[in-house]
C-alpha positions in Angstrom: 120.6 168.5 70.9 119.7 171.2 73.6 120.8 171.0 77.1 117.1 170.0 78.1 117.2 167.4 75.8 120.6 166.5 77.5 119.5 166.5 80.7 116.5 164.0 80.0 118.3 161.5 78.3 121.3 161.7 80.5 118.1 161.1 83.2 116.6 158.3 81.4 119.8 156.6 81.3 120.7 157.2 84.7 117.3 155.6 86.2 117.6 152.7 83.4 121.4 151.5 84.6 120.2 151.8 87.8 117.1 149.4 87.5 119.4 147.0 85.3 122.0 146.7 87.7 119.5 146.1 91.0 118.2 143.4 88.7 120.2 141.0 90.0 119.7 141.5 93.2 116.0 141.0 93.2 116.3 138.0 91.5 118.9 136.3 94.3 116.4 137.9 97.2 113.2 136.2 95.4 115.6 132.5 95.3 116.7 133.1 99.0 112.8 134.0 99.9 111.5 130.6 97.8 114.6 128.5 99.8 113.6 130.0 103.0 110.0 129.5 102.8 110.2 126.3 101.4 111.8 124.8 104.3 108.4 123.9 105.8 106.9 122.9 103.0 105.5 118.7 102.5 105.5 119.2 98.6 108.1 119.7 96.0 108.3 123.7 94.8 106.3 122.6 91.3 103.3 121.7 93.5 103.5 124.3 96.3 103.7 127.2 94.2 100.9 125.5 91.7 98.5 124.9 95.1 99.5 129.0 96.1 98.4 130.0 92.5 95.6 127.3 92.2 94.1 128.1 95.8 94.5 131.3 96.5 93.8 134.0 93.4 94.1 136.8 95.7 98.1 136.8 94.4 97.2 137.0 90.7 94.0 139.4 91.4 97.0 141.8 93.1 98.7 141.4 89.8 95.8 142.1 87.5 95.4 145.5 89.6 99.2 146.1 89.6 99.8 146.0 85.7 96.6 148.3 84.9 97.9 150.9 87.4 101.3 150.7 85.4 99.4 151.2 81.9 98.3 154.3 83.0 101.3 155.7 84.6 102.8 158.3 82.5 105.9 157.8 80.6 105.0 153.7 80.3 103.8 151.9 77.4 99.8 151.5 78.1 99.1 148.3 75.4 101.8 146.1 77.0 100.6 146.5 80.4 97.1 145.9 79.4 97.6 143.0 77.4 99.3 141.2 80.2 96.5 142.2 82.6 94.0 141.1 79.9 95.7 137.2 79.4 96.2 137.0 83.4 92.8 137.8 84.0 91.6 135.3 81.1 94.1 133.0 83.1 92.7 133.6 86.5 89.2 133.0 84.8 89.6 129.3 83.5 91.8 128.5 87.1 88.5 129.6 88.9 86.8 127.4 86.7 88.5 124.3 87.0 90.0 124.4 90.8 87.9 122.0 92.4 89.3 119.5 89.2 92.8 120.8 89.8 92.4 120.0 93.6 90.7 116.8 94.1 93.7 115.8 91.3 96.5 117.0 93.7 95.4 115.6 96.7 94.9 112.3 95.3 98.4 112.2 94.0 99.2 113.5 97.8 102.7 113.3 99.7 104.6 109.6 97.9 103.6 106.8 100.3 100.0 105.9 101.3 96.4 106.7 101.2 94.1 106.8 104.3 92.1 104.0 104.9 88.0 104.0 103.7 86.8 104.5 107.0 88.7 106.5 108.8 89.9 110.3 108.7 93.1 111.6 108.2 95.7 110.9 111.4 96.8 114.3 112.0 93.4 116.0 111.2 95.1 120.0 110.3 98.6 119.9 108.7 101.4 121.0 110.6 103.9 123.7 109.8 105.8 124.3 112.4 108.7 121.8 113.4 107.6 120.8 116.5 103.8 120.0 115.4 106.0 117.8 112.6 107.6 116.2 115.2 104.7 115.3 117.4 102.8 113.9 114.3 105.4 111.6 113.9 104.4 109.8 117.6 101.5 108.7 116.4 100.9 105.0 115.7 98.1 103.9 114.4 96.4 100.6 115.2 95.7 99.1 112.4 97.8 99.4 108.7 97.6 97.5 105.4 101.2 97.3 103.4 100.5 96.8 99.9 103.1 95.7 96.9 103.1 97.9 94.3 100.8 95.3 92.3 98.1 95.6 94.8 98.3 99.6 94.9 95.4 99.8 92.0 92.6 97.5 94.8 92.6 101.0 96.2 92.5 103.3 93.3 89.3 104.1 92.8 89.6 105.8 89.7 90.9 102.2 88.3 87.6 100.6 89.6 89.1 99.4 93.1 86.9 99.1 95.9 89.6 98.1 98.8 88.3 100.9 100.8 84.8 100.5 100.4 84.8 96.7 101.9 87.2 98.1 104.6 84.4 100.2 105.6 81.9 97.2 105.6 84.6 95.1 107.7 84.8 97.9 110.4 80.4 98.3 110.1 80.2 94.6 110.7 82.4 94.6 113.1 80.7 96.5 115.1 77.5 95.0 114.6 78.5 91.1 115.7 81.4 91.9 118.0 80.1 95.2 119.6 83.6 96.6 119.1 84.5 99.7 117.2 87.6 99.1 114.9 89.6 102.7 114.3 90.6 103.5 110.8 92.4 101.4 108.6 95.1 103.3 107.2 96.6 101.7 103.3 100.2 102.4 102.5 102.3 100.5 99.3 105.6 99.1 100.5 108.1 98.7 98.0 110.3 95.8 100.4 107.0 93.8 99.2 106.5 92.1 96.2 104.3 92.6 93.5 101.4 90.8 94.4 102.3 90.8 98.5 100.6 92.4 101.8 100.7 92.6 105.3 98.5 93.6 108.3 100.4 95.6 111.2 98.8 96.2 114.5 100.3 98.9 116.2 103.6 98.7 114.0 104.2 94.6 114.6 103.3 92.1 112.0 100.1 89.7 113.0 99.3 88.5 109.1 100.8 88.5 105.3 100.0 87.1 102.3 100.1 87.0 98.4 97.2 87.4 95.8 96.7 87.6 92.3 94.8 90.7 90.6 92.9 89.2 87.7 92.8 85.8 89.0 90.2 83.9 91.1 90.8 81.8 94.1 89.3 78.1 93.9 89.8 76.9 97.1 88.9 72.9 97.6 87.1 72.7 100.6 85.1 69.3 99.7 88.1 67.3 98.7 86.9 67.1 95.1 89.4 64.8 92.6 88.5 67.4 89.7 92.4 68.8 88.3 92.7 72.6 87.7 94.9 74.4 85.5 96.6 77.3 87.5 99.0 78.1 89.8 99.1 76.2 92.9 98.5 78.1 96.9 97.1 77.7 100.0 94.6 80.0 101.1 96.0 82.3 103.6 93.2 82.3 106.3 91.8 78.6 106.6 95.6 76.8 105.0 93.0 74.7 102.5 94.5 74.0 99.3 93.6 76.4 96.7 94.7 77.5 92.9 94.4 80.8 91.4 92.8 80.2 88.4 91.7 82.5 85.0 88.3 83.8 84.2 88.1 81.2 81.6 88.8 78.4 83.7 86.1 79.4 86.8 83.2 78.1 85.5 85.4 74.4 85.5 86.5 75.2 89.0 82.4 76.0 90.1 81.3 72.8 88.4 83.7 70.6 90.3 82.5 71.8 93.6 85.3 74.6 94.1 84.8 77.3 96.3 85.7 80.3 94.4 86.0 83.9 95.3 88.2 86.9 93.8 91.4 88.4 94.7 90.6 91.5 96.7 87.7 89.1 98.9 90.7 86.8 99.9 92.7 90.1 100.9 89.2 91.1 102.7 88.2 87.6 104.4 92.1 87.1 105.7 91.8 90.7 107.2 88.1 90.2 108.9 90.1 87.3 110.4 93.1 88.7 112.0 91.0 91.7 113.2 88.8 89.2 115.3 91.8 87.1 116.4 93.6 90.3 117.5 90.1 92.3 119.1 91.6 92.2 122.4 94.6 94.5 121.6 92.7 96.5 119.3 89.9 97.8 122.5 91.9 100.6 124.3 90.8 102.2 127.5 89.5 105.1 125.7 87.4 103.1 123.6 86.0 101.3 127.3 85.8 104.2 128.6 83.6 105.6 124.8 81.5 102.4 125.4 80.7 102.8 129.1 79.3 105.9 128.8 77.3 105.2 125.5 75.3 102.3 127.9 75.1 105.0 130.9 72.8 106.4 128.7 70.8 103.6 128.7 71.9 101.8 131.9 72.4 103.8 134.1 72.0 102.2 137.1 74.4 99.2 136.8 77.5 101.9 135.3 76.9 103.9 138.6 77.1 100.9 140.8 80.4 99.8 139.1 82.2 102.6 138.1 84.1 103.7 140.0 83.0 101.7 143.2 83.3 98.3 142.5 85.6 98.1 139.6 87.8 100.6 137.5 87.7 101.0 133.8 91.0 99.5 133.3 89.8 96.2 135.0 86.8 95.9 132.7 88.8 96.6 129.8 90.8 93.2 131.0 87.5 91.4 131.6 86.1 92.6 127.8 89.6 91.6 126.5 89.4 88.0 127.9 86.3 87.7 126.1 87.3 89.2 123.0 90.4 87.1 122.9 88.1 83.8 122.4 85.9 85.4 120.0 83.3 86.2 122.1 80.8 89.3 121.2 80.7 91.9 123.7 77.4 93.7 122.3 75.4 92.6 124.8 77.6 95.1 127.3 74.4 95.5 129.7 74.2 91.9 129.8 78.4 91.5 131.0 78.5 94.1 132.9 75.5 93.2 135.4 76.8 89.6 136.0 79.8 91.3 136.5 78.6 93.5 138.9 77.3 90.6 141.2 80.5 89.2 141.7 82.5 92.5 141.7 82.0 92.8 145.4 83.7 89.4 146.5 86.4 89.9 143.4 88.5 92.2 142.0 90.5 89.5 139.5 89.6 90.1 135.9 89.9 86.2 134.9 87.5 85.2 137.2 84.9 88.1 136.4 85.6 87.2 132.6 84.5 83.8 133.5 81.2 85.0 135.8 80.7 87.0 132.7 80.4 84.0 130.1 78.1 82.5 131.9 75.3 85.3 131.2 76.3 84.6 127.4 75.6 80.5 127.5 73.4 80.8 124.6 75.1 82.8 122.0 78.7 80.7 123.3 76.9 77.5 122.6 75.3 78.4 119.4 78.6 78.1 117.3 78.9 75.1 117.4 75.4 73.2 117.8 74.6 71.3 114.7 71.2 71.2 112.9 69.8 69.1 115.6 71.1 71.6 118.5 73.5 69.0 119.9 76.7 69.8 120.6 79.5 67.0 120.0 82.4 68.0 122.1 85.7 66.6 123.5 85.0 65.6 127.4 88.2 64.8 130.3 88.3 61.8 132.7 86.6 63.0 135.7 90.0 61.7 137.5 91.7 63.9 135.2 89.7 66.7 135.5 90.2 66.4 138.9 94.7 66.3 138.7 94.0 69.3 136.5 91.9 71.2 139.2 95.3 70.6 141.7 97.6 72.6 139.2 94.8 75.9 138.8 97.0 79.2 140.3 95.0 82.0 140.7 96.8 85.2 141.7 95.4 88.5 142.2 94.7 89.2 138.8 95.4 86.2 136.6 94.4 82.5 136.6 96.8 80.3 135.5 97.3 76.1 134.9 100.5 74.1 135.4 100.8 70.2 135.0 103.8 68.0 134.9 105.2 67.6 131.5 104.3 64.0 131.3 101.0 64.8 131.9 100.9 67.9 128.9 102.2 65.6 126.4 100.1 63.0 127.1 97.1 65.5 126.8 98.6 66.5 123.1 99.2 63.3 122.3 95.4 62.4 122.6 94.0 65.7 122.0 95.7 65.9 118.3 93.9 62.6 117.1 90.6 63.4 118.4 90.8 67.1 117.2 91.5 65.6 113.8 88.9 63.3 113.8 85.8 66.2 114.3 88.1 68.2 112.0 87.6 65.6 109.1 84.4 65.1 109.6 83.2 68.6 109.1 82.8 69.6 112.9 84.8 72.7 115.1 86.9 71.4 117.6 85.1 71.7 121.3 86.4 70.7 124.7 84.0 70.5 127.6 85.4 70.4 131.0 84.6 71.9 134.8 84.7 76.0 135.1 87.2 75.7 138.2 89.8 74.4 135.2 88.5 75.9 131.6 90.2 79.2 131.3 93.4 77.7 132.5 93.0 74.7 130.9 92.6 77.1 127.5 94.9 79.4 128.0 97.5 76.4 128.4 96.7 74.6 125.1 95.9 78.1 123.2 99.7 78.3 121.1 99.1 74.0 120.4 96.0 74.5 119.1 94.7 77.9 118.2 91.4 76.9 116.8 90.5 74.7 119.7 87.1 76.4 122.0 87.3 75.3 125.3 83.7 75.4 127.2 82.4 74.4 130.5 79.7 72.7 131.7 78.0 76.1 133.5 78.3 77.5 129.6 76.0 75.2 128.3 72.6 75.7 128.5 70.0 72.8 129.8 68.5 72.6 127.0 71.5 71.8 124.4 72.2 68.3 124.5 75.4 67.1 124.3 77.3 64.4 122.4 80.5 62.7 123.3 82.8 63.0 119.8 85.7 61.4 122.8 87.2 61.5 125.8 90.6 62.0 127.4 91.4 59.6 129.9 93.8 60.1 132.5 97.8 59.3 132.3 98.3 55.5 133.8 100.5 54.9 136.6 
């Protein structure tokens, strides 16, 4: 062997140990970069570096350059180099082909915990990286939440032929169409502390509704006290506590035929949802939402925004006066309508109760309308005019409330004689009504509201001249 020869062997060796031994190294600098980097990351490594390859080709386009360079450098092996380049490119090929696939497929799968609800975007719209973004992400509540057991989680897969989110979405349109309220998104999560077949509605974190359903199965709900026996499994229907049972396909028709009511599993999950939403409308309407209202109208009404806002009234006292209507089911579409009655009182009072009760008296007609029956009568409940006028004695009005106190005698007696004839229009098929003076209703409501939470308290004023009225009872006065 000449010394040349020598010299570039001892070379080649030289250069090799050296790239051998700094191996090593490069391979605990690449684990400390992936740890470090990682830190930040939402998903597990498998998915983040999939999403970076998936995503973003620049990285394996950089590579593709990289290894044809090297094939042509002298002194390296040129068919290697190439056939790498040629299977990364042939990879990089079919990734462009199928990403929006691979995509739509990872974000479905998403962070372990919960899908956004049908109508409603994303909470924190633009993820977060750095620590403090995380952190203030994690102050946000939202308003309205479904918790589903882990049975339910398929209502909202669409991909399994759930359509959860689509009525979600008709919920919050018809909302907005009969109540004049915007409900925000809906977001869906699965709860494992549920079980299999359980959910719950949380407003703003708290509890206000749970139930149980049955995927499958079919809801026949007796609601005209047929005598026909079903075989099933024995409920009560969450919304209206009727007696029900969850019965098969095969056994529907039976149910129909004996003058069942019957509806599926993911309608009860709907109806019982539609239901708490309207019982809880008052705490759903924010300011911001007023506020979003007020200045939709302005654009239309103008005049009677300017003269209230911020003159008369601020926008925090007419969210209380939409909120007292909204918390006895009473549409607020007809804003125009509430807010010019409003306005004519709104210079002799700044308390929201008794602007909430000017208010209803614009809205006589649709309050009445509930509960007329096919003849346009309405048969109500009606107080002793004595009694009416004990009940007038105990009205408190403070600056910003109205309130109703009575001696406990007195409120049981009420109970006592308000259960039976609640009972009686109950059984036979009518809602129960009170009709009393407007100096007492609110108050009079707002006292027997946790005793009987489907009772409608109306007064007199509320009733237009034309509605005729029937006496279903009356509540005399406590003897001496």
């Amino acid at each position: 062997m000449t010394v040349s020869e020598s010299l570039s062997l001892f070379t080649l060796l030289s250069i090799g140990d050296g790239l051998v031994s700094q191996i090593p190294s490069l391979i605990t600098s690449v684990a400390a970069g992936i740890l470090v980097t990682r830190a930040a990351a939402k998903n597990d490594l498998g998915q983040e570096l999939g999403s970076q390859l998936l995503f973003y080709p620049r990285a394996l386009n950089m590579l593709i350059i990289m290894l044809v360079v090297m094939a042509f450098l002298p002194g390296l092996p040129m068919m290697p180099f190439l056939v790498l380049a040629g299977i990364t490119w042939f990879v990089l090929r079919v990734l462009k082909q199928h990403a929006p696939q691979l995509k739509a497929a990872q974000e479905s799968r998403g962070p372990a915990g919960a899908k956004e609800g049908a109508a409603g975007g994303a909470a924190g719209a633009g993820a977060a990286t750095a620590g403090g973004e995380r952190l203030e992400g994690m102050l946000s509540l939202d308003t309205l939440q479904i918790e589903l057991g882990y049975g339910l989680v398929s209502l909202a897969d669409q991909r399994k032929g759930g359509d959860l989110l689509e009525r979600i979405t008709g919920i919050r349109r018809n909302f907005a169409q009969e109540m004049g309220v915007i409900i925000p998104p809906v977001r869906l999560r699965d709860n494992l502390q549920l079980g299999a077949n359980e959910y719950r509605f949380l407003l703003k974190g708290n509890q206000v509704a749970k139930g149980e359903i049955l995927p499958g199965y079919w809801l026949a709900m007796n609601a005209t006290s047929s005598k026909t026996v079903l075989k099933g499994v024995p409920t009560v229907e969450p919304v209206f506590q009727l007696p029900a049972t969850w019965v098969t396909d095969a056994e529907r028709k039976h149910a129909e035929v004996g003058g069942f009511t019957v509806v599926d599993a993911p309608s009860v999950l709907v109806t019982h949802l539609s239901e708490s939403i309207k019982r809880n409308a008052h705490e759903i309407l924010p300011r911001q939402d007023v506020q979003t209202l007020l200045d939709n109208l302005k654009q239309t009404h103008a005049t009677v925004i300017n003269e209230l806002i911020p003159g008369l009234l601020s926008v925090g006292q007419i969210q209380r006066v939409l909120q007292n209507l909204l918390s006895e089911g009473v549409s607020i579409r007809n804003l125009a309508g509430i807010l010019e009655k409003v306005s004519d009182y709104a210079a002799t009072t700044k308390n929201p109760d008794e602007l909430s009760e000017h208010a209803r008296r614009a809205l006589g007609a649709l309050l009445a309308r509930p509960y007329q029956q096919d003849n346009g009568a309405i048969k109500a409940i009606t107080l002793d005019p004595k009694l009416e006028q004990a009940l007038t004695q105990g009205v408190r009005q403070s600056a910003n409330e109205v309130a109703l106190t009575m001696e406990p005698r007195i409120a049981r007696h009420l109970i006592e004689r308000l259960s039976k004839l609640i009972q009686q229009m109950i059984s036979n098929g009518l809602p129960p009504v009170v009709l009393c003076s407007p100096q007492i209703r609110l108050g009079f409501r707002r006292f027997f509201e946790s005793t009987f939470t489907d009772l409608a308290v109306l007064s007199y004023a509320e009733i237009p001249n034309r509605v005729e009225v029937q006496n279903a009872g009356m509540v005399n006065g406590l003897e001496s």
